[in-house]
N, C-alpha and C positions, 0 to 999 in steps of 0.2 A: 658442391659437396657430394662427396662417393658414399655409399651405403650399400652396405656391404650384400652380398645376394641372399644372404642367410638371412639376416634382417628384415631384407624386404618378402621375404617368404613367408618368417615367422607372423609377421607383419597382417599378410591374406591370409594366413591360417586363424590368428586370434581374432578379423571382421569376416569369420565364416566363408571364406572363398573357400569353395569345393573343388575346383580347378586353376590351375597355374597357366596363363595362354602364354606361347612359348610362339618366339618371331622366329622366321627364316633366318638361317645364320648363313654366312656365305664366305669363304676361305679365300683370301686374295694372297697369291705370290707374284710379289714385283721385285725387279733387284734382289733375289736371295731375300729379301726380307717377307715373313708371315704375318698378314694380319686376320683378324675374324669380326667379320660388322656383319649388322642386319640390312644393309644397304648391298646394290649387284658394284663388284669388281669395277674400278673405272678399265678402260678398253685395254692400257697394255698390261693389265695384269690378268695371271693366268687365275679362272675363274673355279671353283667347284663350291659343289653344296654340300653344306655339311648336315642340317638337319630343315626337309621342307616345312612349311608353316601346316598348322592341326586344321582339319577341316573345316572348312566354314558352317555352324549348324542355325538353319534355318527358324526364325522363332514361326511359332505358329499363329495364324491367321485370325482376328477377330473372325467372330459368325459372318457377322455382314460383310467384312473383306473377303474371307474365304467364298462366301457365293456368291461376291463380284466377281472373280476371280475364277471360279467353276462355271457361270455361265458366258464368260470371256472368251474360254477355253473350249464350252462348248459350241459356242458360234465358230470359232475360227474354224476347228475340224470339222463343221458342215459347211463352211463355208469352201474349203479346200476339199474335201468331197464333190461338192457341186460342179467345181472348174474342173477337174478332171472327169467327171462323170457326163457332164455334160462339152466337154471337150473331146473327147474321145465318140461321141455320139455323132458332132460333127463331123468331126473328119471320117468318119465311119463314112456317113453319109456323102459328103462330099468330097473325097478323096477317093479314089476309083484303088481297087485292091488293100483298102488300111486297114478295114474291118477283117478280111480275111487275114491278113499279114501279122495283125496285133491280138484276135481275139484271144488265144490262150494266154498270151502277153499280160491283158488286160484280164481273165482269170485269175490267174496268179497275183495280181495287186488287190482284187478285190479281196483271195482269201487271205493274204497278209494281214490286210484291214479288217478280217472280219469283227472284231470288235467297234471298230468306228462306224462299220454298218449298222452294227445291232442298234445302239447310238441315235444312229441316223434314220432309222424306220421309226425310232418312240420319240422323235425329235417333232413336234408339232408346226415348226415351220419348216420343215428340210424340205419335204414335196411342194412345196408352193415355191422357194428358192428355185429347185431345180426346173422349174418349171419355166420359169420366169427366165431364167439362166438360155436353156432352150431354146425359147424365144428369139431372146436377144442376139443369141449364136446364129442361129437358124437364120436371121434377118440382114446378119454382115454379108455385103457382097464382098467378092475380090475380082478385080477388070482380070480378064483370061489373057495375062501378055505376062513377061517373064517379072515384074513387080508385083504383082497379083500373085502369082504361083509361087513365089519367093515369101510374100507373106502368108501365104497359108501354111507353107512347108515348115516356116517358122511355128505357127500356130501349135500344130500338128508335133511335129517335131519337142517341146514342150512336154506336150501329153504323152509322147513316148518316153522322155527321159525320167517324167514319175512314176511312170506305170514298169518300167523295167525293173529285173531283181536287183537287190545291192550287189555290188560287187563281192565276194568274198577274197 
């Protein structure tokens, strides 16, 4: 049974719908012939959009999800502070010319970040991660033959590719 679009309009208008969600519509020309679905063109036919789908709007978070969910968020950005921070500290160290070669390098990411820093000093367990982190870096050896120096380069190499600007 078809029913008609007015209908189904009037329909959401009279149980209070506020808004109409409106699907992807998508133009298929095959053979001279036009059709319009909300499904993608099968392959031999020529594809265009005619109207994208309405944004997807997030509902919002119970309390208790939302500060699962903020403190989720704030582990992970100290936790990805830490491996750079304490990656770059490494190779600093043990990499002969990295610290000179990188340090304004690594300037410039911190002031990028500096909001994740601020973050990161009223973070009560960030200095004790990185500390820890430190350690654990400080304590990997690499054999000094070309498999060793290949995983450090790797290591190393890492840490340069966060700390570099984005590309513009």
């Amino acid at each position: 049974m078809k029913i008609p679009a007015a209908a189904v309009l009037l329909a959401g208008l009279a149980l209070g719908a506020t808004t109409v969600a409106r699907a992807q519509l998508f133009k298929c020309v095959q053979d001279g012939r036009t059709v319009y679905q909300q499904e993608k063109c099968p392959d031999t036919a020529r594809q265009s959009t005619v109207r994208e789908p309405d944004a997807v709007v997030e509902k919002p978070l119970e309390p208790k999800a939302a500060a699962e969910k903020a403190e989720q968020q704030a582990t992970s950005e100290v936790d990805g502070l830490v491996d750079v921070i304490a990656g770059y500290a490494v190779c600093a160290e043990k990499v002969s010319g990295f610290g000179a070669r990188y340090s304004d390098v690594f300037e410039g990411w911190k002031t990028r970040n500096a909001a994740a820093f601020s973050r990161f000093g009223t973070n009560p367990t960030a200095a004790s991660k990185l500390d820890q982190r430190l350690q654990a870096e400080r304590a990997k050896t690499f054999a000094d033959d070309a498999e060793g120096r290949a995983a450090r380069a790797s290591a190393c190499g890492r840490v340069v590719a966060t700390i570099l600007p984005p590309r513009q």
